[in-house]
RODRENLUM-70885 format. One record per residue (C-alpha): x, y, z; residue in one letter. Coordinates in steps of 0.5 Angstrom, whole numbers, padded with zeros to 4 digits, always signed. Each point is the difference from the previous one (the first is absolute). Example, Ala and Ser with C-alpha at 12.3 -4.5 7.8 and 13.67 -1.06 7.14 Angstrom:
# RODRENLUM-70885
+0025-0009+0016A/+0002+0007-0002S/
END
This chain:
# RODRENLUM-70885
+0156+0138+0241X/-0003+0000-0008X/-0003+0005-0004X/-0006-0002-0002X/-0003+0002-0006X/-0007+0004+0001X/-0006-0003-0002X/+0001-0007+0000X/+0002-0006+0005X/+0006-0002+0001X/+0004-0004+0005X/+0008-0003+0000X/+0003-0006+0002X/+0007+0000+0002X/+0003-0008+0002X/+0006-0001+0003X/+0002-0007-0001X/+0005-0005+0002X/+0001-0007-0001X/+0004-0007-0001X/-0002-0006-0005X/+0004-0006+0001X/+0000-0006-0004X/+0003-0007+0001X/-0001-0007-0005X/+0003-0006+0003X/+0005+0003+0005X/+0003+0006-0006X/-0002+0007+0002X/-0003+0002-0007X/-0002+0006+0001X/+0001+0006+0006X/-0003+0007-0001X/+0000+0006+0005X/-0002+0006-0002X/-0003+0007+0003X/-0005+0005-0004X/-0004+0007+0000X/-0006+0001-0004X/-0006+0003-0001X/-0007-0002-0003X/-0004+0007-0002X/-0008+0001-0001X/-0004+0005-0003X/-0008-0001-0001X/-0004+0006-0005X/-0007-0003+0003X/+0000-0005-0007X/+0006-0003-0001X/+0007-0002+0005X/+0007+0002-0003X/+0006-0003+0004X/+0007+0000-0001X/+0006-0004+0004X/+0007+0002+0001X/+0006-0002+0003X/+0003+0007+0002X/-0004+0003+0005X/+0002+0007-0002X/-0004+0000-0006X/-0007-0001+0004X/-0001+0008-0001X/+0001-0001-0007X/-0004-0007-0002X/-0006+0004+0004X/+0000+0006-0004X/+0001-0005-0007X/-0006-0004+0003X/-0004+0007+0001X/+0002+0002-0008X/-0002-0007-0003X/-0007+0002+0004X/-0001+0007-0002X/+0001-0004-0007X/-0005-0004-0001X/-0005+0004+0005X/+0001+0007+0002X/-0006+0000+0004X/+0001-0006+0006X/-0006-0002+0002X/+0001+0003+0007X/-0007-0003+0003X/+0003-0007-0001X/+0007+0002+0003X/-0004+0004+0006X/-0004-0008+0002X/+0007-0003-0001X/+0002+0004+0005X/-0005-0001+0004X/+0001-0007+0000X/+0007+0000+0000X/+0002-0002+0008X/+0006+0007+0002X/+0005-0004+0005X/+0007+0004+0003X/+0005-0003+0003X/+0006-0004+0002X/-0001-0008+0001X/+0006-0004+0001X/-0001-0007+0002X/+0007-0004-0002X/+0006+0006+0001X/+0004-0003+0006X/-0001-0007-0004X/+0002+0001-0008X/+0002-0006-0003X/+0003+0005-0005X/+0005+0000+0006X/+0002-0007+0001X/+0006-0003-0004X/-0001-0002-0006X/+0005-0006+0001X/-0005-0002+0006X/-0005-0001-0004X/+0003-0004-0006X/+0003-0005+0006X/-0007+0000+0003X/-0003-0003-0007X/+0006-0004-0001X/-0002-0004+0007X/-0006-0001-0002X/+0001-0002-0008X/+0005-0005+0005X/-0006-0003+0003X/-0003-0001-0006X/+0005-0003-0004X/+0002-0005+0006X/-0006-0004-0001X/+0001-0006-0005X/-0007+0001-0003X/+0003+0008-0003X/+0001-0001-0006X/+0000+0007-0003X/-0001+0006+0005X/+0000+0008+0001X/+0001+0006+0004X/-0002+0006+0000X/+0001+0006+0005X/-0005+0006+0000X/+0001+0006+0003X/-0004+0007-0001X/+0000+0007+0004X/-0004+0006-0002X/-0002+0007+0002X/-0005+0003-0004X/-0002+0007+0000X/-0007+0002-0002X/-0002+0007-0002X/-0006+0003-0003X/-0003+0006-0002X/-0006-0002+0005X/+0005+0002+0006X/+0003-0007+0002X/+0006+0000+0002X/+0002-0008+0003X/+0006-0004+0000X/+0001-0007+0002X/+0004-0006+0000X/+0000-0007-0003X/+0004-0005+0001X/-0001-0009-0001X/+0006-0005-0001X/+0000-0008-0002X/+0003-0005-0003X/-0003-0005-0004X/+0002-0007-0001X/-0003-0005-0006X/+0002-0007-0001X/-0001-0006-0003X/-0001-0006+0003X/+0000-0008-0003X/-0002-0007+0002X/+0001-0005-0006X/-0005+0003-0004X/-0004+0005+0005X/+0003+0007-0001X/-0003+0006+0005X/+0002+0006-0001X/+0000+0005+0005X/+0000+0007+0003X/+0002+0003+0006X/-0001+0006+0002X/+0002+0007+0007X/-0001+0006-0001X/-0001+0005+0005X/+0001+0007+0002X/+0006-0001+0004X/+0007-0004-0002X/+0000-0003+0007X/-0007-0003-0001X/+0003-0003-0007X/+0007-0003+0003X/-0001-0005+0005X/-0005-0005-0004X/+0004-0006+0000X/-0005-0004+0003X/-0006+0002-0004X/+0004-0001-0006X/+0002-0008+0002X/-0007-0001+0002X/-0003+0002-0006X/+0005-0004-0003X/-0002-0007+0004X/-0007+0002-0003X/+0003+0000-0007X/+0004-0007+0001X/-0006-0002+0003X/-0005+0002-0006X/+0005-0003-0005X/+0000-0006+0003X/-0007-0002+0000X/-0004+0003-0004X/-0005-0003-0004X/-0005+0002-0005X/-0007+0001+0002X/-0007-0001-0004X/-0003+0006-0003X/-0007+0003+0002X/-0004+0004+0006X/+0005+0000+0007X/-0001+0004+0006X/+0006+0005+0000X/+0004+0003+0005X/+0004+0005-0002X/+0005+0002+0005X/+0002+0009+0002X/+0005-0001-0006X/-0005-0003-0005X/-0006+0004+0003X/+0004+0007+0000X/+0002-0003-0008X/-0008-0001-0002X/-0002+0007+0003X/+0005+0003-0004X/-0001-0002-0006X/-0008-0002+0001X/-0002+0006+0003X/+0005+0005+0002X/+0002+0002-0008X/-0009+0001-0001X/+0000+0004+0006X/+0005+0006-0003X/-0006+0004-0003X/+0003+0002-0007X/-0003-0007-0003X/-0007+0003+0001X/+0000+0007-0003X/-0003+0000-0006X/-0002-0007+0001X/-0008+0001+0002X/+0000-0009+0001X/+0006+0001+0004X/-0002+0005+0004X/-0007-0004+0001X/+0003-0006+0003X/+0004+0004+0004X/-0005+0004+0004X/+0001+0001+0007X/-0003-0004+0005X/-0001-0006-0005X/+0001-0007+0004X/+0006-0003-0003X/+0001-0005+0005X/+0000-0003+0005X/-0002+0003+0008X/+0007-0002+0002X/+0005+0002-0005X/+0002+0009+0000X/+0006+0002-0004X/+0004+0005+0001X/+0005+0006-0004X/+0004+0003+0005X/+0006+0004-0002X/+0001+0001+0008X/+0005-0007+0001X/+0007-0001+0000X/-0001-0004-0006X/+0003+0000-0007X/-0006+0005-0001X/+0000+0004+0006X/+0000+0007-0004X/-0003+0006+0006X/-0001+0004-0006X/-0001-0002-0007X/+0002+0004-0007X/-0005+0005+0001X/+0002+0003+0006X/-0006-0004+0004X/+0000-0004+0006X/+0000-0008+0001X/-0006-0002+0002X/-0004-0007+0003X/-0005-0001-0006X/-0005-0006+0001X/-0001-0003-0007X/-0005-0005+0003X/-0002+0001+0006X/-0004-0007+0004X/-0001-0002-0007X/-0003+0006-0003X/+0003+0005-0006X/+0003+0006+0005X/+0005+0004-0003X/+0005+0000-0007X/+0007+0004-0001X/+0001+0006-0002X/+0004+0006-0003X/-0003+0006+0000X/-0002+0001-0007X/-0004-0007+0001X/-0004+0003+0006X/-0002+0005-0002X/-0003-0004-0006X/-0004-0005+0004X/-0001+0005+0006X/+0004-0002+0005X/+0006+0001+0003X/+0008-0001+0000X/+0002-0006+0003X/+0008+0001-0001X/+0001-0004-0005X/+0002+0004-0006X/+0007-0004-0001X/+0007-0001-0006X/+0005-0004+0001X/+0005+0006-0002X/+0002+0008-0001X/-0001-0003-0008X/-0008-0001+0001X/-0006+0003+0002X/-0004-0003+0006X/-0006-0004-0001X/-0005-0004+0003X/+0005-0005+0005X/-0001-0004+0006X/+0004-0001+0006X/-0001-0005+0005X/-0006-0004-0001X/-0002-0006+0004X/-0006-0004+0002X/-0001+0002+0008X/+0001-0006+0005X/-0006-0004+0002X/-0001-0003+0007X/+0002-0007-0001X/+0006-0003+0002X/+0004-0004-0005X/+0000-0007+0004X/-0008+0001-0001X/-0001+0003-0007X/+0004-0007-0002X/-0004-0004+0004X/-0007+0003-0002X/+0003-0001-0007X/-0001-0007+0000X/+0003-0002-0008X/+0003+0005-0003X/+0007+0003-0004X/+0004+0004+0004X/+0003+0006-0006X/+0007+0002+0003X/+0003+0004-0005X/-0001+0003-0006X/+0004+0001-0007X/-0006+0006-0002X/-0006+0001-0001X/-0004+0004-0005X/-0008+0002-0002X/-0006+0006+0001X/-0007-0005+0000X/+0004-0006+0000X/+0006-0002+0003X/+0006-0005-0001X/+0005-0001+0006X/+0006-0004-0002X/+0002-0005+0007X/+0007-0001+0001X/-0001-0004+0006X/-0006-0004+0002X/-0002-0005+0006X/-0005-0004+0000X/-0004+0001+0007X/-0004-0006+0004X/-0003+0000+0007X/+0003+0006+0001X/+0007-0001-0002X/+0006+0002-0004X/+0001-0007-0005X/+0003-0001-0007X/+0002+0005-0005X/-0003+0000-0006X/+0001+0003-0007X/-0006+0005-0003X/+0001+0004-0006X/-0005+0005+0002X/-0006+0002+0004X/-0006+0005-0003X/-0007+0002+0001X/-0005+0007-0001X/+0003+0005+0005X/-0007+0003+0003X/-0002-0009+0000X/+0007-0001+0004X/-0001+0006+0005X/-0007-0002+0003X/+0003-0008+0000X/+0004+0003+0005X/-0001-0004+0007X/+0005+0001+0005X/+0006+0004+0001X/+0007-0001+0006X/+0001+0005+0004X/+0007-0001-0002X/+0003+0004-0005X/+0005+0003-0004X/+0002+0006-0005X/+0005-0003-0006X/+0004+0006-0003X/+0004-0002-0006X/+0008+0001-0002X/+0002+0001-0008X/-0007+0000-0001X/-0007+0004+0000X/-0006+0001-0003X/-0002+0002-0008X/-0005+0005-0002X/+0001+0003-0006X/+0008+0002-0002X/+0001+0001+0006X/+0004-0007+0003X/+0003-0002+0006X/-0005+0005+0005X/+0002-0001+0007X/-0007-0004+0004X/-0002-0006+0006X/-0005-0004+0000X/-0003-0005+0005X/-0005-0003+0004X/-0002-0005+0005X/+0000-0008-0002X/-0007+0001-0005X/-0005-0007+0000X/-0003+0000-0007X/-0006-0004+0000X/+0002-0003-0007X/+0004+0002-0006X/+0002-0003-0007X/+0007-0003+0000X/+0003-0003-0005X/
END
């Protein structure tokens, strides 16, 4: 399809994207954006240094190509062709065509299907008399993605999700709860009828902000439920899996060895870019394909993410999360879907083999690499194995390695959460389209506040 200039590595993203971002405050329609584009991101490797450049006209691909090649015959008119060869070698050379959402597009669904939906919704929020400031959001997005490179790939794809996101604030006298409720999924019929878990989560919100009351800070047995886990694998461990951390950094790559106990017996974590969630991705930036990468498998350091570029340095192989969040960036060490697998407990014996405990249902953030901070929304006191008043915690923290072997039993039960207006941050480079989750987690103990 392309040119390529000789001597160097070279490959071309094309994105052509479709999307709708509507936005409602207190019943006004403030915001309603539809839009449709093609673009292209453009790489060139001389063995030493990546030379990019993004486009909005995809007929100046050739052109930026050779721009690229004349920038880099500047600073050195000999590539280092030994480096390029192990990149290629390296690189994954996929061909092919493959389409998972075209008898589905939501671009094809009306636009005024989509408003009323969010206005249904932002209705039912409204409606109740603890709502005092409400918002809606409706997120649509489809792309197919053409990858080409240099190496010989030649692959085509599609993606797609859309949700809506509803936050709200909810006062009794002078308790206030803040909160949100989030749908997303890779089809609009899963996103259209979910009347029902909306009121439900809105019985749980009344519920919270009628009772709650404060509680004493000190050590606690935690139970974090799939949202809360899916968030505190995220943030404590995911983000120190991407690879990029440790290069260059021998005290980073010493405590990261592989095959290190990390945790506890019980506890595997997951990268899996094969999953229909925000995060699904069959092939990342790089042209590679997703793959199922154990970060930690029964408790020991077993795998990190990888782009290329990263693999060959610490010797090991692409694991198809080389990602950005657009045509205008390069791709960089992301993750997918990363989650906590399932145990073999049910639910209703996890709580009871709790004894005393909090219950953390959801989650306004969470952030840390060594330490941790997870910031509760909702929590619960938990007593004989039973679900009882809700409590008002600030945060929970603690040693990511300590909290890892202090995990002591794990549900069957299990869910992935995908985010709508929202995402993960690395860099420059925010919203990134990603899932988390996991299983209801026990945690010996951990510091609340």
């Amino acid at each position: 399809m392309f040119r390529y200039p000789e001597k160097f590595y070279s490959d071309v993203r094309l994105e052509e994207v479709s999307e709708t971002k509507i936005l409602i405050k207190n019943g006004t329609t403030e915001d309603f954006k539809k839009r449709s584009y093609k673009a292209a991101f453009i790489r060139l490797y001389n063995g030493a240094n990546w030379f990019y450049s993004s486009t909005d006209d995809v007929n100046l691909v050739q052109n930026e190509l050779a721009s690229l090649a004349q920038i880099a015959h500047g600073i050195s008119e000999r590539p280092d062709t030994a480096k390029i060869e192990k990149y290629n070698c390296k690189s994954e050379k996929n061909i092919g065509e493959f389409f998972l959402f075209k008898e589905k597009d939501v671009s094809q669904v009306e636009p005024r299907h989509k408003e009323n939906l969010l206005k249904t919704y932002c209705d039912i929020i409204s409606g109740n008399s603890y709502v005092k400031n409400s918002s809606g959001l409706y997120q649509d997005k489809r792309t197919t993605k053409t990858f080409l490179s240099s190496s010989g790939s030649e692959i085509v794809f599609d993606l797609q999700n859309c949700g809506v996101k509803l936050a709200f604030t909810l006062t009794k006298d002078d308790r206030i709860l803040t909160e949100t409720f989030t749908k997303n999924a890779p089809f609009w019929e899963s996103i259209s009828a979910t009347d029902f878990e909306l009121q439900n989560f809105l019985i749980k919100c009344e519920n919270y902000v009628e009772n709650v009351k404060p509680v004493k800070s000190g050590t606690y047995k935690i139970i974090l439920s799939p949202f809360a886990a899916g968030i505190f694998a995220h943030e404590s461990f995911g983000h120190k899996s991407e690879s990029d951390f440790m290069l260059g950094d021998k005290e980073m790559a010493k405590e990261w060895q592989m095959g290190k106990k990390v945790g506890s017996d019980i506890l595997s974590i997951v990268d899996d870019g094969n999953i229909h969630e925000a995060g699904f991705t069959p092939f990342d930036d790089e042209g590679t394909k997703a793959k199922k990468t154990f970060l930690i498998r029964d408790g020991v350091l077993s795998g990190r993410l990888h782009n290329v570029e990263t693999a060959l340095e610490l010797d090991e192989n692409p694991t198809g999360n080389a990602r950005s969040i657009s045509y205008m960036f390069e791709p960089i060490v992301r993750m997918t879907n990363t989650f906590i697998l399932p145990g073999k407990t049910p639910k209703s014996d996890l709580f009871k083999n709790s004894g005393e405990a909090i219950l953390i249902d959801t989650v306004k953030h969470g952030s840390g690499l060594s330490t941790f901070t997870l910031a509760p929304n909702r929590s619960y006191l938990v007593k004989n194995g039973e679900i009882t008043e809700p409590v008002n915690i600030s945060v929970i923290t603690g040693n990511v390695f300590e909290t890892l072997s202090l995990v002591e039993d794990l549900s069957e039960e299990f869910s992935i959460y995908s985010p709508t207006g929202g995402g993960c941050g690395k860099g420059d480079q925010y919203p990134l389209e990603v899932s988390f989750g996991g299983p209801y987690t026990t945690i010996s103990k951990m510091n609340v506040q």
